[in-house]
C-alpha positions in Angstrom: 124.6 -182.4 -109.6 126.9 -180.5 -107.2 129.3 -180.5 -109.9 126.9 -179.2 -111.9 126.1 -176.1 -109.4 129.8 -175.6 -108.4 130.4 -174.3 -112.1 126.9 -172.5 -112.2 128.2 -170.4 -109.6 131.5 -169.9 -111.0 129.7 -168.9 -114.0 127.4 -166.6 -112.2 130.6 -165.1 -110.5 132.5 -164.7 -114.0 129.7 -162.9 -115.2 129.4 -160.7 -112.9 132.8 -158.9 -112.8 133.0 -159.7 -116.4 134.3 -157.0 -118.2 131.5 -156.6 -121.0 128.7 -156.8 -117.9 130.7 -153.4 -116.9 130.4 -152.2 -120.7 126.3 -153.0 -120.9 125.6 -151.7 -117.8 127.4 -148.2 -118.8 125.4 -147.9 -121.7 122.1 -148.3 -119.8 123.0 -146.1 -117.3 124.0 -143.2 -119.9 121.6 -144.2 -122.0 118.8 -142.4 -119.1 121.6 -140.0 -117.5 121.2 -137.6 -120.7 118.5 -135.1 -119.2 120.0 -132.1 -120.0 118.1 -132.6 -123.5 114.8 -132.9 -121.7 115.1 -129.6 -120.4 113.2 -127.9 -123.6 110.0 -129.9 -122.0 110.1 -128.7 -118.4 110.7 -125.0 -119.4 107.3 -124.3 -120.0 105.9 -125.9 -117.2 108.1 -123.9 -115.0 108.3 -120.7 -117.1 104.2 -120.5 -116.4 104.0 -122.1 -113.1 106.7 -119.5 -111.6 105.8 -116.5 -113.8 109.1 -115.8 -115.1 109.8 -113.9 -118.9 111.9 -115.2 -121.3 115.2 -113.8 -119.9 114.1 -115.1 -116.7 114.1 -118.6 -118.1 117.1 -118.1 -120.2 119.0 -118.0 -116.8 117.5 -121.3 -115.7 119.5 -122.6 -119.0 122.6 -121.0 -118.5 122.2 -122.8 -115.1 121.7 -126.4 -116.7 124.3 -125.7 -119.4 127.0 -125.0 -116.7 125.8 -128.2 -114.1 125.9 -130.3 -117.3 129.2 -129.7 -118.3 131.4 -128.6 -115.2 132.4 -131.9 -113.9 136.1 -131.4 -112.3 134.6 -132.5 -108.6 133.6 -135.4 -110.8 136.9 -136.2 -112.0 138.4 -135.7 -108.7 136.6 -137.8 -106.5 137.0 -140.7 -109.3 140.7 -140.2 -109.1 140.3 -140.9 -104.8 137.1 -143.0 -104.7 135.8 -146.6 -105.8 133.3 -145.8 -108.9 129.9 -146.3 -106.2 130.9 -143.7 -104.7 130.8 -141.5 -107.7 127.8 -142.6 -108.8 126.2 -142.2 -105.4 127.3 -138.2 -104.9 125.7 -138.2 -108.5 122.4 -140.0 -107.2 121.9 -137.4 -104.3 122.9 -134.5 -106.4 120.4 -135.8 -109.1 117.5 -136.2 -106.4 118.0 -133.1 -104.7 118.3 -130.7 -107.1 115.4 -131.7 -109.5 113.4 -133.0 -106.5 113.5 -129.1 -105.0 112.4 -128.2 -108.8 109.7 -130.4 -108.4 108.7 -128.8 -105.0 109.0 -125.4 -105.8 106.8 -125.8 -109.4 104.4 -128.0 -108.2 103.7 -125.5 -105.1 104.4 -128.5 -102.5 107.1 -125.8 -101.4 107.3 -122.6 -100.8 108.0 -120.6 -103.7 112.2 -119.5 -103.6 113.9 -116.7 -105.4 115.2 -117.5 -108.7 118.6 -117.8 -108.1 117.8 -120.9 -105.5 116.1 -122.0 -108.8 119.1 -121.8 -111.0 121.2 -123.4 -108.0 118.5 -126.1 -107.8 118.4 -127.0 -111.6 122.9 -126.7 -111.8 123.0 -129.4 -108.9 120.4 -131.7 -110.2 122.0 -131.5 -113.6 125.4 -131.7 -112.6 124.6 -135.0 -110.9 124.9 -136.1 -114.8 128.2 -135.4 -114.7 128.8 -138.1 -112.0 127.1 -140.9 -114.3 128.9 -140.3 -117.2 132.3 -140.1 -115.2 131.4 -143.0 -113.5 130.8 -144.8 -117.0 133.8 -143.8 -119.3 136.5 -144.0 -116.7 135.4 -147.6 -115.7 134.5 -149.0 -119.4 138.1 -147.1 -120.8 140.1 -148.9 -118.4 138.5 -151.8 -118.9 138.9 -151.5 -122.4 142.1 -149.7 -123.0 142.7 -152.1 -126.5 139.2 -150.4 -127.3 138.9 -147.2 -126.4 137.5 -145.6 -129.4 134.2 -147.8 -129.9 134.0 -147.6 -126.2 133.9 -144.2 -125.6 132.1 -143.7 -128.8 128.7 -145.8 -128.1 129.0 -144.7 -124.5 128.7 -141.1 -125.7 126.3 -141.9 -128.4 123.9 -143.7 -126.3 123.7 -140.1 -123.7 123.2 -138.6 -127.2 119.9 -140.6 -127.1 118.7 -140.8 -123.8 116.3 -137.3 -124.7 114.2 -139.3 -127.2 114.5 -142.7 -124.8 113.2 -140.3 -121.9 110.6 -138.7 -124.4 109.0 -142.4 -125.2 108.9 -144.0 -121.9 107.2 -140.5 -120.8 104.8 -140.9 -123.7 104.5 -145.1 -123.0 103.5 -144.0 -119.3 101.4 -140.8 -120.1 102.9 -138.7 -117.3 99.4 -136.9 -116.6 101.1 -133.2 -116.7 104.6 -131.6 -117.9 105.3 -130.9 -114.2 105.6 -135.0 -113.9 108.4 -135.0 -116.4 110.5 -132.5 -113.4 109.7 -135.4 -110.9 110.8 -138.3 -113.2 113.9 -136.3 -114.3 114.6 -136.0 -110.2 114.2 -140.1 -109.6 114.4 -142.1 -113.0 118.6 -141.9 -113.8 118.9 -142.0 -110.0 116.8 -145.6 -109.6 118.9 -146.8 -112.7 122.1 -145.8 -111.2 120.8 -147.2 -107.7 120.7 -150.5 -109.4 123.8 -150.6 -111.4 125.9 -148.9 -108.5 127.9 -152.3 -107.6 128.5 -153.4 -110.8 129.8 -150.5 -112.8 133.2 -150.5 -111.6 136.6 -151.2 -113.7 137.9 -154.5 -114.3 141.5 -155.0 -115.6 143.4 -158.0 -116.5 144.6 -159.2 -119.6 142.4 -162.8 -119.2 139.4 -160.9 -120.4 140.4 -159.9 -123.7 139.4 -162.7 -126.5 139.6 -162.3 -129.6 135.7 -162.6 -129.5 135.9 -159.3 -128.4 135.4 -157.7 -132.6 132.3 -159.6 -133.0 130.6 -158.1 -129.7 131.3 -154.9 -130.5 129.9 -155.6 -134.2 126.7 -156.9 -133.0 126.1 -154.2 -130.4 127.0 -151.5 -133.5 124.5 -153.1 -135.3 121.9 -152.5 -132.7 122.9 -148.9 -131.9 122.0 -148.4 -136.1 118.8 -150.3 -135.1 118.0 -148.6 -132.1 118.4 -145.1 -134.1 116.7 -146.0 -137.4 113.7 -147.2 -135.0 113.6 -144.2 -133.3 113.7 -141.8 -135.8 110.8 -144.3 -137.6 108.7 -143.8 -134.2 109.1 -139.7 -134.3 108.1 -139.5 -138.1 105.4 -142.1 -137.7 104.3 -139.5 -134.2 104.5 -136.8 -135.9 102.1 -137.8 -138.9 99.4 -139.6 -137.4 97.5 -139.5 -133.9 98.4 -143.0 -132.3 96.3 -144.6 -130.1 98.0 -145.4 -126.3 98.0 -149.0 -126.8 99.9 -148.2 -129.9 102.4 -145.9 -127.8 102.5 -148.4 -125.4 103.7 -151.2 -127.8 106.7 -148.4 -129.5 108.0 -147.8 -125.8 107.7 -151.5 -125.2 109.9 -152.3 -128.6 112.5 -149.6 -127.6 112.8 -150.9 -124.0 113.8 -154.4 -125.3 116.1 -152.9 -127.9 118.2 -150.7 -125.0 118.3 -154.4 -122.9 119.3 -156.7 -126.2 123.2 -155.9 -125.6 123.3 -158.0 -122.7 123.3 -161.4 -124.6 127.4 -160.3 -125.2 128.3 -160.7 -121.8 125.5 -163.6 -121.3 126.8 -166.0 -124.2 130.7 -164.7 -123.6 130.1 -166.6 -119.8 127.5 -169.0 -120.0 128.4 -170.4 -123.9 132.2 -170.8 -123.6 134.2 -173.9 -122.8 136.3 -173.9 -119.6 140.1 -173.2 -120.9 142.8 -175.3 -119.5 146.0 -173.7 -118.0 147.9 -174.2 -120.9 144.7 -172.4 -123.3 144.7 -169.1 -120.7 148.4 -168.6 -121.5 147.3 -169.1 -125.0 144.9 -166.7 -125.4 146.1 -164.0 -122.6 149.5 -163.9 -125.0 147.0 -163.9 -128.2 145.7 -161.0 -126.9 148.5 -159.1 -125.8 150.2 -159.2 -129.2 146.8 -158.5 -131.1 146.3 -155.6 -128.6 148.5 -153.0 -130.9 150.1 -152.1 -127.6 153.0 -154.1 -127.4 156.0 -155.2 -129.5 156.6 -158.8 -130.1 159.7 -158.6 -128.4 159.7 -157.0 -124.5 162.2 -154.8 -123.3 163.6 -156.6 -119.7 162.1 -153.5 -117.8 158.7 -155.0 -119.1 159.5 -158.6 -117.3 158.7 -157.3 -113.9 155.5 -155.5 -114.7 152.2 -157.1 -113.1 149.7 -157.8 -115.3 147.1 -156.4 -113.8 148.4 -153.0 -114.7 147.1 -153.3 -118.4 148.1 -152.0 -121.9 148.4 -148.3 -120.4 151.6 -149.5 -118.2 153.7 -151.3 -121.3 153.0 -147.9 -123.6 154.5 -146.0 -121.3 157.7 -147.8 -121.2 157.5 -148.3 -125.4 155.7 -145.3 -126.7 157.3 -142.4 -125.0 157.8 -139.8 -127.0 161.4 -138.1 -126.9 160.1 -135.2 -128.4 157.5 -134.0 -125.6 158.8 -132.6 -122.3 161.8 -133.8 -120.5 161.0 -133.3 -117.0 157.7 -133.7 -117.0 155.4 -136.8 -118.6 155.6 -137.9 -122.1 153.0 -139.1 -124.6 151.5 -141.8 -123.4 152.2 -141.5 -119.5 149.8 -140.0 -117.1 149.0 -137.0 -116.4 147.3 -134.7 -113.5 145.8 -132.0 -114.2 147.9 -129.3 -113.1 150.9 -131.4 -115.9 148.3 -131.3 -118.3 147.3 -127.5 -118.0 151.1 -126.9 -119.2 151.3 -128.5 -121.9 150.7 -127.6 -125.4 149.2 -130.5 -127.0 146.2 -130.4 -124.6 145.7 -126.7 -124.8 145.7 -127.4 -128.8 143.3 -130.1 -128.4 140.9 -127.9 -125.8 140.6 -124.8 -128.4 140.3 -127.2 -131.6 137.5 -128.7 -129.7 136.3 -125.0 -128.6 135.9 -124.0 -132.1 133.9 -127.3 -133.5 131.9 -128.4 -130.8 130.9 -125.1 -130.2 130.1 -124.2 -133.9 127.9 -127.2 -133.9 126.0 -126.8 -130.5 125.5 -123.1 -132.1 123.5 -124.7 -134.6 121.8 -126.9 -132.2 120.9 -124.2 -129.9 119.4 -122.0 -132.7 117.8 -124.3 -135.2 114.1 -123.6 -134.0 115.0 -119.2 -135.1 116.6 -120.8 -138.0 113.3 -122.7 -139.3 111.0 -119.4 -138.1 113.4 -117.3 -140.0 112.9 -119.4 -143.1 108.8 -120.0 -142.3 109.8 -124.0 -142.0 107.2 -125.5 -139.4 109.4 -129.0 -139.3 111.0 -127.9 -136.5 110.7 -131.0 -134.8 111.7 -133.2 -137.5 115.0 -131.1 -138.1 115.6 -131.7 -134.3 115.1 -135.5 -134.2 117.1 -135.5 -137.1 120.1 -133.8 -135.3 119.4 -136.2 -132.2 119.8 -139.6 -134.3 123.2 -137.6 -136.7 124.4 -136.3 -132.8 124.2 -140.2 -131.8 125.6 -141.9 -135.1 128.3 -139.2 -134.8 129.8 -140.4 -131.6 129.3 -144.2 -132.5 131.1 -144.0 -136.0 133.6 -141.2 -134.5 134.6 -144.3 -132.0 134.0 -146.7 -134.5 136.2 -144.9 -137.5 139.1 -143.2 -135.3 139.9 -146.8 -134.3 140.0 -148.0 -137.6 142.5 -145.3 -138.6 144.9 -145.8 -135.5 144.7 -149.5 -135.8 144.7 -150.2 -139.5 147.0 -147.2 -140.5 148.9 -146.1 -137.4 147.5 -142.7 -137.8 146.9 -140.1 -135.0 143.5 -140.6 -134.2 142.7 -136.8 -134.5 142.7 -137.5 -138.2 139.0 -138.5 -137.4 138.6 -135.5 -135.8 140.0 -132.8 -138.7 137.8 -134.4 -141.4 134.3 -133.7 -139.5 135.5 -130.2 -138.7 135.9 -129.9 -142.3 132.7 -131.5 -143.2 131.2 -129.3 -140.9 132.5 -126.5 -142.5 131.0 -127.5 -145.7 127.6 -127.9 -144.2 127.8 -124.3 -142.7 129.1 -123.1 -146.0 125.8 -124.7 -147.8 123.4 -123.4 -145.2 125.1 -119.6 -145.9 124.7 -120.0 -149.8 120.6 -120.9 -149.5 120.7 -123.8 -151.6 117.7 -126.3 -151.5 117.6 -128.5 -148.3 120.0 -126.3 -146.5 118.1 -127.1 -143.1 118.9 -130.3 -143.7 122.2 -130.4 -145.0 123.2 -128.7 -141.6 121.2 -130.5 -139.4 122.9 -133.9 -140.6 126.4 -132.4 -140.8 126.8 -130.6 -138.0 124.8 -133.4 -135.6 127.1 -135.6 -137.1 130.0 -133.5 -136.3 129.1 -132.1 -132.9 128.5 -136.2 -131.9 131.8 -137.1 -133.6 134.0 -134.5 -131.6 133.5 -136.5 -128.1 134.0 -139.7 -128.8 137.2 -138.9 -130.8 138.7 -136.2 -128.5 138.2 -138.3 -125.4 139.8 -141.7 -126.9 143.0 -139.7 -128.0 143.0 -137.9 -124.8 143.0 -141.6 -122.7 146.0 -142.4 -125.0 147.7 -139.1 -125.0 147.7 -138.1 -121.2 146.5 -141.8 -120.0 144.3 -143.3 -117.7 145.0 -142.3 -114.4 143.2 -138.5 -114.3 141.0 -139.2 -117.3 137.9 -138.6 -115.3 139.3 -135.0 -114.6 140.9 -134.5 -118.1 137.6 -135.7 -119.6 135.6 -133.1 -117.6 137.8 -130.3 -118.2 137.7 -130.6 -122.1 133.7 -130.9 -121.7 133.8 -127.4 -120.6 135.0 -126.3 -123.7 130.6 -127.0 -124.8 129.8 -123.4 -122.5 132.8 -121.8 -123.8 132.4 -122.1 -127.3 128.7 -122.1 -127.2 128.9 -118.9 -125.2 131.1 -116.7 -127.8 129.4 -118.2 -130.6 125.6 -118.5 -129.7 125.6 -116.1 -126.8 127.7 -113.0 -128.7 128.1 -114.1 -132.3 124.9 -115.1 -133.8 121.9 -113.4 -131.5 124.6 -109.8 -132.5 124.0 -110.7 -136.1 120.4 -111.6 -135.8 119.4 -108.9 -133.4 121.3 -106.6 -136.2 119.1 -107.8 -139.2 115.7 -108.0 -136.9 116.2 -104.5 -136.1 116.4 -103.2 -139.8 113.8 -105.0 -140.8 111.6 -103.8 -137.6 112.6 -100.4 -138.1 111.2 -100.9 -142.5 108.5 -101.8 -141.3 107.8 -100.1 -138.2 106.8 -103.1 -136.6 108.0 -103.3 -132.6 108.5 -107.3 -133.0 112.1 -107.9 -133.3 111.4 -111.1 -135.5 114.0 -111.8 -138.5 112.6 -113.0 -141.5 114.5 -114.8 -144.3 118.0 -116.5 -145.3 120.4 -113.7 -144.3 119.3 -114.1 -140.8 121.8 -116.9 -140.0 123.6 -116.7 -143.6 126.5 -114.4 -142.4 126.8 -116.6 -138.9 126.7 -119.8 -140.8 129.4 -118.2 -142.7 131.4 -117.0 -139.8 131.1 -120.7 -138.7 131.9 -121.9 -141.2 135.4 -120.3 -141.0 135.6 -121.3 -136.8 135.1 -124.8 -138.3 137.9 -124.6 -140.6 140.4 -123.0 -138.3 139.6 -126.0 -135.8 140.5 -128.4 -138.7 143.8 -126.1 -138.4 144.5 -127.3 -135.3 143.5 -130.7 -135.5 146.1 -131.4 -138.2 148.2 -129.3 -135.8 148.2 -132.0 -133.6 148.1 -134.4 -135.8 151.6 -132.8 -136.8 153.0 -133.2 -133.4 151.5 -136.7 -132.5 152.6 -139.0 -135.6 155.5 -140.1 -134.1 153.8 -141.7 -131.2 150.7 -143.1 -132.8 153.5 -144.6 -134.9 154.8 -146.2 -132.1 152.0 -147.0 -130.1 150.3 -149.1 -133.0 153.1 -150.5 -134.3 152.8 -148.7 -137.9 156.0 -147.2 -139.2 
């Protein structure tokens, strides 16, 4: 019996600094950490309770757009802190800011000016930035033989978390839309608060197994469950009136379907055999050589080099690239961000991302005009639509960059060029008003927009490694306000401000309202091209990395 709870709580130890523990915890706390996409339901709420206009509110977003994405302090205090650290300066950024909102709307405090507002709503959102930091820096380096379907579920499930938040706020029947501000101040934080000690790296070669495939497979095949089911519960909402027992049940359903991932780590521990000396050697050589990082045959320089250090360490002594700089880091090595902001490679990367991701959150941010321009009602099917493509974009991104790196030795921005280009094709449609066009670019471009992160951060973990990621990662996110703010911001309202003029001025009506396909036609079009110079640049770097995805995977 004491023999029997001596390896109970060696068990219980093992599985909780167990690698894939680190992983499933990640994805819940990302999958409740995406509010930035709840913020079209708290607009109105505080749009009437302050008595702001539309320009007014418009502010508010350029607030939550620039909390969401600027996370360099992020990156920075991961570099110099343990991960609960991060995730608590998240926590109280996340609780103040959106608390305050809640104050001011609800008239519990006295009413501020709007710029304490916007302030408010950046530091509340940017305590997002924190969470997902906090996630992909400890899951990548405890993962470094998987980045790609890593990062790419990670980002899929924040993807999701808008239509998670929208049913548990539907199972709970928050009793006003001021409610959602308050749950949007507290729920990510109490998630975070309970995860905060175990989301942390873990690095060592004993935790790779070869039974590594098949958990990744089965939690793939419940992030295609978890979206189908999600997009079945908006259509089936959308179509009938549902009783709240019925509500209750869907939310109910979805809850255990976010949870079901953590029978991986739970049969990995508590199902496997104790391994014998002789076996750990075994399987920690097993999985070095099935790793793609290393040759079968060591340089001496390797002999020396702890384990604990991980794949990252042995690249950079086999993959460096004799092509890149000479006196700074080389492919595959780490860089700061001050050595990254010099070189070419990462600049290419930043604009190629510039160009697509903002292309496709163009679309995002305008497809409600685009269905009022085209009297479409479905506005809120073509934007749950976009939410389940913007979450199966990142997962198959992950999941498909992997298999080209791996299987083919490839540069992994391969991935990245072909959904720019199917992107372009989807703009291209929309611009030629064939039949479906809504939803030819709703699906491509969500796809595409989805597929951009969890690519572009996996090559940049391999590209400029592990030791600033969390600040590398953050800086390329800001190319989202960048590109969104030529593109949406100048581009398209120019061209549709141009066409509802002349049709105001035909008709002598004062409403500047656009009617019909040219609306967006010519911006679609102009997209279009944006998407296809981005391919450009992908292959670009595609060009200039060959030599060392070559290496790094063993492919020649």
């Amino acid at each position: 019996m004491k023999g029997k709870m001596v390896s109970l709580q060696e068990k219980l130890k093992a599985f909780l600094g167990h690698r894939w523990l680190v992983f499933v915890c990640g994805m819940w706390e990302l999958s409740f950490a995406g509010t930035a996409y709840m913020f079209g339901s708290i607009s109105p709420v505080i749009k009437a309770s302050m008595g702001y206009n539309q320009k007014q509110v418009s502010l508010l977003i350029l607030a939550k757009d620039l909390g969401d994405n600027v996370g360099l302090l992020a990156g920075k205090i991961s570099e110099v802190s343990p991960t609960w650290v991060v995730m608590l300066v998240g926590i109280i950024q996340n609780v103040v800011g959106y608390g305050f909102v809640w104050l001011i709307v609800t008239h519990r405090f006295p009413a501020l000016p709007l710029w304490a507002l916007c302030v408010f709503i950046c530091l509340g959102q940017n305590g997002a930035t924190y969470y997902n930091t906090a996630a992909l820096v400890s899951c990548v380096r405890s993962f470094p033989e998987s980045r790609g379907p890593v990062v790419g579920i990670l980002k899929g499930y924040i993807g999701l978390s808008g239509a998670i938040w929208t049913q548990i706020i539907a199972m709970i029947n928050a009793p006003d839309q001021a409610s959602i501000i308050f749950i949007i101040a507290v729920g990510p934080a109490m998630v975070s608060c309970a995860l905060i000690f175990i989301i942390r790296p873990v690095q060592g070669y004993k935790q790779a197994r070869a039974s590594d495939s098949s958990g990744f497979m089965f939690i793939y095949s419940i992030c295609l469950i978890l979206a189908s089911y999600i997009m079945g519960v908006l259509l089936v909402q959308n179509m009938l009136l549902l009783d709240q027992s019925i509500i209750t049940l869907f939310g109910v359903i979805l809850i255990i379907l976010i949870l079901l991932p953590i029978i991986v780590p739970i049969l990995l521990v508590f199902s496997s055999k104790p391994k014998s000396p002789v076996e750990e050697t075994l399987l920690e050589h097993e999985s070095c050589s099935g790793a793609g990082h290393v040759e079968h045959e060591k340089p001496p320089k390797l002999a020396a080099l702890p384990l604990s250090e991980g794949p990252r360490e042995i690249v950079q002594f086999e993959a460096k690239d004799k092509t890149n700089h000479k006196n700074g880091p080389q492919r595959g090595e780490d860089y700061n961000l001050t050595q990254a902001l010099v070189n070419a490679d990462f600049w290419i990367m930043f604009f190629s991302l510039v160009m697509g991701s903002g292309s496709g959150l163009t679309v995002i941010n305008n497809i409600g005009q685009m269905c009022q321009s085209l009297g479409d009602n479905n506005v809120n099917v073509y934007i749950s639509v976009i939410s389940i493509s913007n979450f199966l974009g990142r997962v198959a991104g992950g999941y498909f960059s992997e298999v080209i790196v791996r299987n083919f030795g490839y540069p992994r921005l391969v991935a990245l060029a072909v959904v720019q280009a199917v992107m372009a094709l989807g703009l291209f449609y929309y611009s030629l008003g064939l039949v479906g066009q809504v939803y030819v670019l709703a699906i491509s471009n969500g796809f595409g927009y989805g597929a951009h992160w969890s690519i572009a951060l996996a090559a940049t973990s391999e590209l400029f490694g592990l030791k600033s990621f969390g600040t590398l990662l953050n800086f390329l996110t800001m190319a989202n306000p960048v590109g969104s703010l030529f593109l949406s911001g100048f581009v398209a309202s120019t061209i549709y401000d141009y066409y509802a003029e002349q049709q105001a001025n035909h008709g002598n009506d004062e409403l500047l309202v656009c009617k019909g396909n040219i609306c967006f036609s010519v911006t679609c079009g102009i997209l279009a091209t944006v998407c296809i110079f981005a391919t450009a640049l992908s292959l670009i770097l595609v060009h200039r990395t060959r030599m060392f995805y070559a290496q790094l995977y063993g492919k020649f």
